[in-house]
N, C-alpha and C positions, 0 to 999 in steps of 0.2 A: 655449339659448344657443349657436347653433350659430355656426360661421362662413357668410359669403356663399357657402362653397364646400362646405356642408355636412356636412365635416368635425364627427366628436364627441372632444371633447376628454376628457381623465380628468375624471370629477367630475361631466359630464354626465348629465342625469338619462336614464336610458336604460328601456323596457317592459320586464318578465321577457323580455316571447316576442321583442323585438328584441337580448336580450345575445347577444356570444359570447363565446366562454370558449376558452382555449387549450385544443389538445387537449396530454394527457401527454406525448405523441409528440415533440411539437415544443419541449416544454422538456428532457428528456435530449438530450445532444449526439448520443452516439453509441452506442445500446443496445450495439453490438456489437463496445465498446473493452473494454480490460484495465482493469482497478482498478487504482489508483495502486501499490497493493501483491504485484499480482503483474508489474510491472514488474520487468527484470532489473538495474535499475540500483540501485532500492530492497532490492532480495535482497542483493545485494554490497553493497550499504551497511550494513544491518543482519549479514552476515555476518562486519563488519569490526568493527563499533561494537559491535554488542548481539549476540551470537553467537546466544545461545538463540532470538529471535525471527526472525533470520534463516537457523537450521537447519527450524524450523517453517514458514515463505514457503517456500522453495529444496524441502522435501518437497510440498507444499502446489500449486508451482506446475508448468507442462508441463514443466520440463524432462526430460532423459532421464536414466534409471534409473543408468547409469555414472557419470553425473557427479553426481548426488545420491550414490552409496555414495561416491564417491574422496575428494566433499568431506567429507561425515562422519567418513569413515576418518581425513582429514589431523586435521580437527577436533579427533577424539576424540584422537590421536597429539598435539597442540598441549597440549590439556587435562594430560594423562596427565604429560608432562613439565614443566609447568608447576606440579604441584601437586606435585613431587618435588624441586623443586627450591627450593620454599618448604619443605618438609621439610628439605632438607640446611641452607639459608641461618638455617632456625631451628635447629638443633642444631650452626651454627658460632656462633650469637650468642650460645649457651645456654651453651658452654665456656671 
């Protein structure tokens, strides 16, 4: 059921040995793009929102070794006062 222009539509009955079949190639966009997740925009986003998973991306992805230690340093320094200060806020609400 071709057309007069010989055209094979989906659905037409086609031989084994006349199929073709996409090669893998040509369905990934671009083998040689970044994963969604080692985007830098994605790293700061989880950096901000979900800390843990964005200290694990930020180690994980190229960037350089100074600005992985400074942000972890900031990090750890964020954490560290943060749960000292849920410490003092419960031993003001305790008294």
């Amino acid at each position: 059921m071709a057309d007069s222009n010989d055209e094979r539509r989906p659905g037409d009955w086609t031989h084994k040995s006349q199929r073709t079949y996409e090669s893998a190639n040509t369905i990934v966009k671009d083998p040689g793009a970044k994963k969604w997740y080692q985007d830098t925009f994605w790293i700061i986003f989880f950096l901000v929102l979900l800390w843990p998973v964005g200290v694990v991306l930020m180690w994980r992805s190229d960037w350089h070794v100074a600005v992985k230690v400074v942000v972890s340093v900031v990090l750890a320094v964020m954490v560290y006062f943060a749960f000292n200060l849920s410490l003092a806020a419960q031993q003001l609400s305790a008294s």
